[in-house]
N, C-alpha and C positions, 0 to 999 in steps of 0.2 A: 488414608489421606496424608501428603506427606507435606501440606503446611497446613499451620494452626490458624484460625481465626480470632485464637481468644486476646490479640494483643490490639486486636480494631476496637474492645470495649475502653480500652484506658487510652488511646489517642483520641477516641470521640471525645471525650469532653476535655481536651487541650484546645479550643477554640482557635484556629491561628495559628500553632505550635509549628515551628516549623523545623522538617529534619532532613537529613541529606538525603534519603528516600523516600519521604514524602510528604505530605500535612494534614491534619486535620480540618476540620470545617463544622461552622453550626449545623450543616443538613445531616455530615455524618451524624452528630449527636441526636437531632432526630430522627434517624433512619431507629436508632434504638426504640424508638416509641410503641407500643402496645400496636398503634394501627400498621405499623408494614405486618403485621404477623396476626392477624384478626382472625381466630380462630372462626368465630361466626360466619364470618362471609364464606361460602364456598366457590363462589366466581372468580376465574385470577383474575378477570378486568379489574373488578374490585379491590383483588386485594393490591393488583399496582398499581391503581390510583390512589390506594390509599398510602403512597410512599410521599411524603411530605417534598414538593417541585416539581412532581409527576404529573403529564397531563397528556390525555388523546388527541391526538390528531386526526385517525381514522382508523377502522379496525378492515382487514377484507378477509374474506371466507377463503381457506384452500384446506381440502380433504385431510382430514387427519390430524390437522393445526389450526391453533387461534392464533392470528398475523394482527400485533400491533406497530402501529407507525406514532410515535409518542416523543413530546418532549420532554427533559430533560435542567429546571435550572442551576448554572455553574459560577461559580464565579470565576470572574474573567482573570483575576488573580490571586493562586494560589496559596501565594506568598503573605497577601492583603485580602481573606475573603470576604470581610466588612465594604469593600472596596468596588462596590458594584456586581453583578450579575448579568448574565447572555441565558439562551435559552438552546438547548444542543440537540440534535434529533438523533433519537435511535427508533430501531424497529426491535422485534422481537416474536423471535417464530418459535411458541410455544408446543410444545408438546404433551410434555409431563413434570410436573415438578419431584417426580420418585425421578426422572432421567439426569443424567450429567448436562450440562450445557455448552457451549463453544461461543466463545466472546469473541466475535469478528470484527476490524475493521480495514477497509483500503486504502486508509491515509491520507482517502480525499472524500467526495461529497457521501450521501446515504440512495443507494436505491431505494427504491418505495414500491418495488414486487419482492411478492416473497422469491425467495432460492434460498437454498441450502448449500454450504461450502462441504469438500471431503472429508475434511474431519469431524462434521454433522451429522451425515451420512453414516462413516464408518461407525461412530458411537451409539445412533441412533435416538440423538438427544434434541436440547432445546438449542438456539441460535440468538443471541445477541451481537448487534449489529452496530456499530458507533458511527456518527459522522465527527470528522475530525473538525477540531475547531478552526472558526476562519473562514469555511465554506460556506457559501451562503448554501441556507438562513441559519447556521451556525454560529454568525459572524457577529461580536459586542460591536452598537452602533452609539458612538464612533468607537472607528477601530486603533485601538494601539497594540500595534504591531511589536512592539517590544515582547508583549503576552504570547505569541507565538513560537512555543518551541517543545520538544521532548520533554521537556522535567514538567511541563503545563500540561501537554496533552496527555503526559502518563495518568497525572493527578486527576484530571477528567475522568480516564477510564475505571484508574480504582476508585472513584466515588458511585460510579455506575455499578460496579459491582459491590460494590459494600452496602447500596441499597438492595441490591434485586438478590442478592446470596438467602438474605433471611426465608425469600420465598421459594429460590433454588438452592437446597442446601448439599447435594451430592458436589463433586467435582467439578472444574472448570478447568477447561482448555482454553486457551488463546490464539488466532491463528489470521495471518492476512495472507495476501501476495504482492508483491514487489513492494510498495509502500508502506501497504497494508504487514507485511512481512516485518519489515523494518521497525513500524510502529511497534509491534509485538514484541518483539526483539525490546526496544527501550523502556516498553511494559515492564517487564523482565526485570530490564538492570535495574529501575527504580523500585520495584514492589516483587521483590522476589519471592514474598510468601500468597500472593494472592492465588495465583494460577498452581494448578498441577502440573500443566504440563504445556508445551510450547510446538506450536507449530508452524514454521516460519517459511513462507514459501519464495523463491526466484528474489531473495531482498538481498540487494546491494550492499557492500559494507565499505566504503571508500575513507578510510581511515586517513590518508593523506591526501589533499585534494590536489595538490602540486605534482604528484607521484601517480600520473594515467599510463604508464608503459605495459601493462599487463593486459589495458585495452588495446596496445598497439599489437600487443603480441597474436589477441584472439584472432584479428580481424585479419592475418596475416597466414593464418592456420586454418582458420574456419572453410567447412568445407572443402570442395573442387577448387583447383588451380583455374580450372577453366570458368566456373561459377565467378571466383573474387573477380578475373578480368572480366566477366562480360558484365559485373556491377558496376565495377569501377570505370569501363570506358564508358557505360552510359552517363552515368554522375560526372564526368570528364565532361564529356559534348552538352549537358544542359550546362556548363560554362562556358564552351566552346561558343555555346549559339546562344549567351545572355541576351543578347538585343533582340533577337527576335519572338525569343520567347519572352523575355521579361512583358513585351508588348500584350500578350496574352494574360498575362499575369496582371497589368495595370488595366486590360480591360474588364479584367472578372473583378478585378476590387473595386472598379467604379461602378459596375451590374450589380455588386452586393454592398453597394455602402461601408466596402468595409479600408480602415485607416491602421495606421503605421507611426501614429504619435510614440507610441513607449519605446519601440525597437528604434525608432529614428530614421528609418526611410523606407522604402519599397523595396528597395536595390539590396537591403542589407536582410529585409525579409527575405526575398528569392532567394539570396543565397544559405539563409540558413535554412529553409525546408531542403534546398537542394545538397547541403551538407550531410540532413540529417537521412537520405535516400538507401546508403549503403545499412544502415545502422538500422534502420525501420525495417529490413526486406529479414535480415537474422532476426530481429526480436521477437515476430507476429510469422514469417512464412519458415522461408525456408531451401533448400537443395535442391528437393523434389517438383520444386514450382520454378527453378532457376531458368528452364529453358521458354518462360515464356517473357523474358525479360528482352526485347528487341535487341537487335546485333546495331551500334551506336553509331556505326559505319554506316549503314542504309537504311536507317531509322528517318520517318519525317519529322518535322518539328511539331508537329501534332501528336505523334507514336511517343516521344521523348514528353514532351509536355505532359500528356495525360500520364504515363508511368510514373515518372514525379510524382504528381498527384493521389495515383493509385495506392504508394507504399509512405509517401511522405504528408501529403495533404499542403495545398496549396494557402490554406487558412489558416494553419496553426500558428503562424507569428503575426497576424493582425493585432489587433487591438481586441476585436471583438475575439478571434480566437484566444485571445493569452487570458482574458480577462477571469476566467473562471478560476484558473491554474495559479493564480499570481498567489495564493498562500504555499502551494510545492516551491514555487519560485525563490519564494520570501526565503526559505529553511535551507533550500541550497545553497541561496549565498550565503546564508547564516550559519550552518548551522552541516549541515549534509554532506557539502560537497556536491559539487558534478562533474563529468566526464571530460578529458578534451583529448582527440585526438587525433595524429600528425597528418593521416590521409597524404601521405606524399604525390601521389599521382594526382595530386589537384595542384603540385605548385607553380608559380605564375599566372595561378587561374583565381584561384580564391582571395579577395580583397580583405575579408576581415577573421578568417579561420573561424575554430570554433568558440563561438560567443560566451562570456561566463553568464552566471545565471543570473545575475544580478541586473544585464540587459535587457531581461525579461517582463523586471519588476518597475509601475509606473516611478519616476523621479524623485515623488515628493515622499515617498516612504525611505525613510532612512534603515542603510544596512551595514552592520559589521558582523565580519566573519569571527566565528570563535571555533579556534583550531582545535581544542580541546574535547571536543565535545563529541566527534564518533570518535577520538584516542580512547577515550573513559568507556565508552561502550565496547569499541574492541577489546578490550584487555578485559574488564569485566567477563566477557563470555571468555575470554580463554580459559580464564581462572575461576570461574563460578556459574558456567555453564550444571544446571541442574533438570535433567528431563526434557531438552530441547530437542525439536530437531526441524534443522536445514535441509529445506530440499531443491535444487538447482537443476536447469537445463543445459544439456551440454555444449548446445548454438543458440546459446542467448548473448548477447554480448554484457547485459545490467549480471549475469556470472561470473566475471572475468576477475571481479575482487568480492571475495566470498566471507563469510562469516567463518573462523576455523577455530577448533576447539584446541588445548592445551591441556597439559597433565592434572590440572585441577578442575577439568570438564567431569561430570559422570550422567550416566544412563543417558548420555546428548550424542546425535548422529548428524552427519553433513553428505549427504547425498546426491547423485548427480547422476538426472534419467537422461541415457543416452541418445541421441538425437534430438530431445527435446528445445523449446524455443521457451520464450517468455511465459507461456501457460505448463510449465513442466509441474505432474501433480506424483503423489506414491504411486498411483494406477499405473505410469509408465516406468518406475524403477524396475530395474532386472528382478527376479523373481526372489532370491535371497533377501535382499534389500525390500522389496514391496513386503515382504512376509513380515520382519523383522517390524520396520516403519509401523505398519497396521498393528502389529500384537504390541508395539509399545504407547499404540496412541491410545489403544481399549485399557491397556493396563494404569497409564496416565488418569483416563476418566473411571479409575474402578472399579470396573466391569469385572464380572468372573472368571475363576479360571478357565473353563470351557470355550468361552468365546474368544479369549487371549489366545489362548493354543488353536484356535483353528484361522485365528490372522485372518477371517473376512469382514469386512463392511456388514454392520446388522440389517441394515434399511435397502430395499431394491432402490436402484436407479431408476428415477424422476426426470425423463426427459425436460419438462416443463421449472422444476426445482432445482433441479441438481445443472446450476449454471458452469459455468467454468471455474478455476481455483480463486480467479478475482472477477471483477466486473471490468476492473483496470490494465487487466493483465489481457485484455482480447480487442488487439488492435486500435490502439487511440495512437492519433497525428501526435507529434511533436518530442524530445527528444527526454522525456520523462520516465521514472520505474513506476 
């Protein structure tokens, strides 16, 4: 195992202690107590309620696994953990406590089915699941939104694990997709002795938010000649013909109740699903589906409408659509960065370009941006990249500014499955690379030599378990990783 545990015993009882990688907390100090580790008890229900803030929510049966869906309490700040507590949900798809485990999260809410992620699969271990804070029911009521960032939700996750390790004591991997990725990734910088090993999938690294040209570049490249134009003339003519279709557009939002307070108009919502058209068809399809995208020329305004719809969704900038999203929101204007870019064949058509993220989020939450904050994470993996590894789709546009290692990276790979889109997993790496990827992530979870040399996934494929690399990363409206 190639980090120690033993320096979690003397941060527990710094109550508060706070250090540039992480904090202590009263629960850590009792996660020490006789009961996480109950030798008596032979139930793990048991023995994970016996973790001092642990509580069930519901348990469901699936073959060969005990599936907990459990809370979690945190305090809201890490910095002040005297200072209040929220209540965080995880799941937990047990297997074996002799198995290595994989700490999963998407960055955004928690499913509550089981599935299993690839690098749960390939190790053939236990699955821990986080929902990020802020999601509801994740969310401190009332919420201050200041609490909302990386160095907070890292300190979540290593408190979850510095509980649940005593009862899984083999290896842990970490590992999301797009968001989920990211988070992993700031896991990492901040608590780089927790994990063994890192698996970071399709996650964005937008290091300067000012600086989108690499997105101009993809989108200029990507694919057929013929594909970009027959996008781009569509997303052209649903501006061409605003008024007629907007008219569709204000009828379905008056059939669904739904309102346009936070974004500031209807007009400024059409336009931005209708921005986000070209950019949804690369992240989720594809080349191979490019020819069912109608010719813009002889297209009706019904053909053009529902297309929109099909690849962009017509409700993602409602009120009711944002509302979920609004803590990804929060982090981008804060914190993240987002996208913006030039789409020239839209100008004199587009009234308000693309939107920052901060137009997302309702008014009365205050936001400033702190430029520093994916700087510190980029550099950090350049230079202290330990056992990661990046895996990218090669038409996804959320690739286009990538996570890259540097001379002070080691046993860390950055990989990139050819043709793949926003769900690009190791299964699709060229064959070198899949081999490589697999025999380092069994090696990561300390698995034997035998199963390391023969680079396959231990577990069969679970059509019903074995969901895609994210849950986030298969098709959602709006212009998010």
């Amino acid at each position: 195992m190639r980090k120690s545990l033993g320096w979690l015993v003397s941060l527990s009882v710094l109550i508060g202690t706070v250090g540039s990688t992480g904090v202590a907390t009263a629960a850590d100090t009792e996660t020490d107590t006789t009961a996480v580790a109950d030798s008596q008890s032979t139930d793990i229900k048991d023995r994970i309620l016996a973790i001092p803030g642990m509580s069930l929510i519901e348990e469901k049966p699936y073959a060969g696994y005990r599936y907990f869906v459990l809370e979690y309490v945190q305090p809201i700040d890490h910095h002040r953990p005297w200072a209040g507590t929220f209540k965080q949900r995880l799941s937990l798809l047990h297997k074996d406590t002799g198995r290595p485990t994989v700490f999963r999260t998407s960055g955004y809410g928690l499913s509550t089915t089981p599935s299993r992620t690839e690098p749960t699969r390939i190790i053939d271990g236990n699955q821990v699941s986080m929902e990020y804070r802020f999601f509801t029911p994740s969310r401190p009521q009332p919420a201050d939104w200041s609490k909302l960032d990386i160095w907070q939700a890292a300190n979540d996750q290593h408190r979850i694990f510095a509980a649940l390790k005593k009862i899984y004591p083999k290896n842990w991997l970490s590992t999301g997709g797009s968001k989920g990725g990211m988070t992993a990734t700031y896991y990492e910088r901040f608590f780089p002795r927790d994990m063994d090993g890192v698996v970071a999938y399709v996650a964005p690294n937008d290091v300067v938010n000012k600086e989108d040209s690499a997105y101009d570049r993809f989108f200029e490249n990507v694919g057929t000649k013929d594909c970009r134009d027959r996008l781009n003339d569509l997303q052209r003519e649903a501006l061409v013909r605003r008024a007629p279709l907007q008219k569709k557009f204000q009828a379905w939002a008056e059939s669904e109740g739904a309102t346009f307070n936070t974004l500031g108009s209807l007009d400024k919502a059409y336009e931005a699903v209708v921005l986000d058209f070209v950019w949804g068809f690369w992240q989720y399809y594809g080349q191979d589906v490019c020819d069912q995208i109608p010719v813009a020329a002889t297209a009706t305004d019904d053909a053009v409408y529902e297309t929109i719809d099909a690849y962009s969704g017509w409700s993602a900038y409602s009120d009711q659509g944002l509302e979920y999203y609004t803590p990804y929101y929060y982090q981008a204007a804060t914190e993240l960065g987002s996208p913006t870019i030039k789409q020239p064949h839209l100008d004199g058509l587009s009234r308000y370009g693309y939107q920052p993220a901060s137009s997302f989020v309702p008014r009365e939450i205050p936001m400033k941006f702190k430029p520093q904050a994916m700087r510190d994470v980029d550099d950090w993996v350049r230079k202290n990249a330990n056992q990661m590894l990046f895996v990218y789709g090669e038409n996804d546009p959320w690739g286009a500014e990538k996570f890259r290692l540097g001379k002070g990276a080691r046993d860390s790979y950055v990989y990139v499955a050819p043709g793949a889109n926003h769900g690009a997993n190791v299964a699709g790496l060229v064959d070198a690379e899949r081999e490589n990827a697999t025999a380092r992530i069994l090696a990561w979870a300390g698995l034997s030599a035998p199963a390391v040399q023969a680079a396959q996934p231990l577990a069969r494929f679970d059509a019903r378990l074995d969901a895609p690399v994210d849950e986030d990363t298969t098709r959602e409206h709006g212009l998010r990783p």
